[in-house]
C-alpha positions in Angstrom: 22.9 -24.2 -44.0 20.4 -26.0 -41.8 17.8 -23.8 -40.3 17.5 -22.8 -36.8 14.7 -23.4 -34.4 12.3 -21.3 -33.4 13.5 -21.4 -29.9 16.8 -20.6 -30.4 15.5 -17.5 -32.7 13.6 -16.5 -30.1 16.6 -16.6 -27.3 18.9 -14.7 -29.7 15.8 -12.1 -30.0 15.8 -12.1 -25.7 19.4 -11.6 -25.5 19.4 -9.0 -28.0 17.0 -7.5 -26.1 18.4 -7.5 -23.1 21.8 -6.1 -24.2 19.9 -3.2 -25.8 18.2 -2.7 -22.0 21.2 -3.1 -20.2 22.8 0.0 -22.2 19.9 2.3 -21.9 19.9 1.2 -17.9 23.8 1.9 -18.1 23.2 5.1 -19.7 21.1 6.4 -17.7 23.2 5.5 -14.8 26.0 7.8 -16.0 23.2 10.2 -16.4 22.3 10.0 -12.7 25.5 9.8 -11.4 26.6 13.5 -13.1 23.7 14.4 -11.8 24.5 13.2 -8.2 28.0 14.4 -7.9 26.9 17.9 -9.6 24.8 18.1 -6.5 27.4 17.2 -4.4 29.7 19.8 -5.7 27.0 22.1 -5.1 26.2 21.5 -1.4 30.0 21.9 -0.6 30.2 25.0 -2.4 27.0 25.8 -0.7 28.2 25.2 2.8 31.2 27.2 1.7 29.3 30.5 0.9 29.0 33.1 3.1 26.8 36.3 2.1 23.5 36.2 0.0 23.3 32.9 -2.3 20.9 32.7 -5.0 19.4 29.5 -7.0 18.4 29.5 -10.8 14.7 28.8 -11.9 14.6 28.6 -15.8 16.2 31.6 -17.1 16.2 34.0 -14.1 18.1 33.4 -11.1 16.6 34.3 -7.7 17.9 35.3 -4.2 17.4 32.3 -2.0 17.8 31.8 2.0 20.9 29.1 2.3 18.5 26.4 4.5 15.7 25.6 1.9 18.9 25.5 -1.2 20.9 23.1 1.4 17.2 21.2 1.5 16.4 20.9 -2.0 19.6 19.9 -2.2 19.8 17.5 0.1 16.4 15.9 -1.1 17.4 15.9 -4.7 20.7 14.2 -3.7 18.8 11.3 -1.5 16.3 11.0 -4.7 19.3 10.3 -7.2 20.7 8.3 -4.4 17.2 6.1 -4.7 17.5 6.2 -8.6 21.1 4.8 -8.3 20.2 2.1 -6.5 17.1 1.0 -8.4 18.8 1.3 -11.7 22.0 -0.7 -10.1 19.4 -3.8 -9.6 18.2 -3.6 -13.0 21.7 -3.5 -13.9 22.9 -6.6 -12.0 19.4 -8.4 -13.2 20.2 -7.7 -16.7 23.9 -8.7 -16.5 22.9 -12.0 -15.1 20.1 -12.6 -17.4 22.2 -12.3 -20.3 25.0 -14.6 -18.5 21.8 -17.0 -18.8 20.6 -16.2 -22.1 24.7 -17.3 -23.7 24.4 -20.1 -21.7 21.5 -21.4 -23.2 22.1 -20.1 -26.9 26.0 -21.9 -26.7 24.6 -25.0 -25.3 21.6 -24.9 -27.9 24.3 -24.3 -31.0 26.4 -27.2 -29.8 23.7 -29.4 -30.4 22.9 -27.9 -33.9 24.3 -29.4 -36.4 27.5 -27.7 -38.2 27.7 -26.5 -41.8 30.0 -28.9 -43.9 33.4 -26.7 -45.6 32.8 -25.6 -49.0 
């Protein structure tokens, strides 16, 4: 079998690469996301409370005044908001990255040439 260039070792390597980023970018979306409809559930349930509420710090739960949870909340929920977005355009960079990467390693193969049947 002939032997491949270093160039074409090197863009296999790249895209191999940027598949292994794309699924820690992807996982870490899902991550986020949880994370930003948990809060979501939690500022309706929040607005739905009436009486004393209460937040959790570590093990112990304190009583709370509803404004400052509602602005945590809020806060936290523009932040993962942020996050989203930022990991989104890594996302879409990655994606077309590796739409270049096959291009380049497909065109580079065709011009390699093929192993003979046994």
């Amino acid at each position: 079998m002939p032997e491949m260039p270093k160039e074409m070792e090197e863009k296999i390597m790249e895209f191999q690469q940027a598949q292994e980023q794309l699924q820690m970018v992807m996982s870490q979306k899902l991550q986020i996301n949880m994370q930003a409809e948990e809060i979501s559930l939690s500022l309706e349930a929040l607005k739905a409370a009436t009486g004393k509420v209460f937040r959790s710090t570590g093990a112990i739960i304190l009583e709370s005044d509803k404004a400052s949870i509602e602005k945590e909340l809020g806060e936290k929920k523009e932040t993962t908001g942020v996050r989203l977005q930022v990991l989104g355009k890594q996302e879409d960079k990655l994606r077309k990255r590796l739409l270049e990467l096959k291009a380049d390693i497909e065109s580079a193969s065709k011009g390699m040439p093929q192993e003979k049947g046994r």
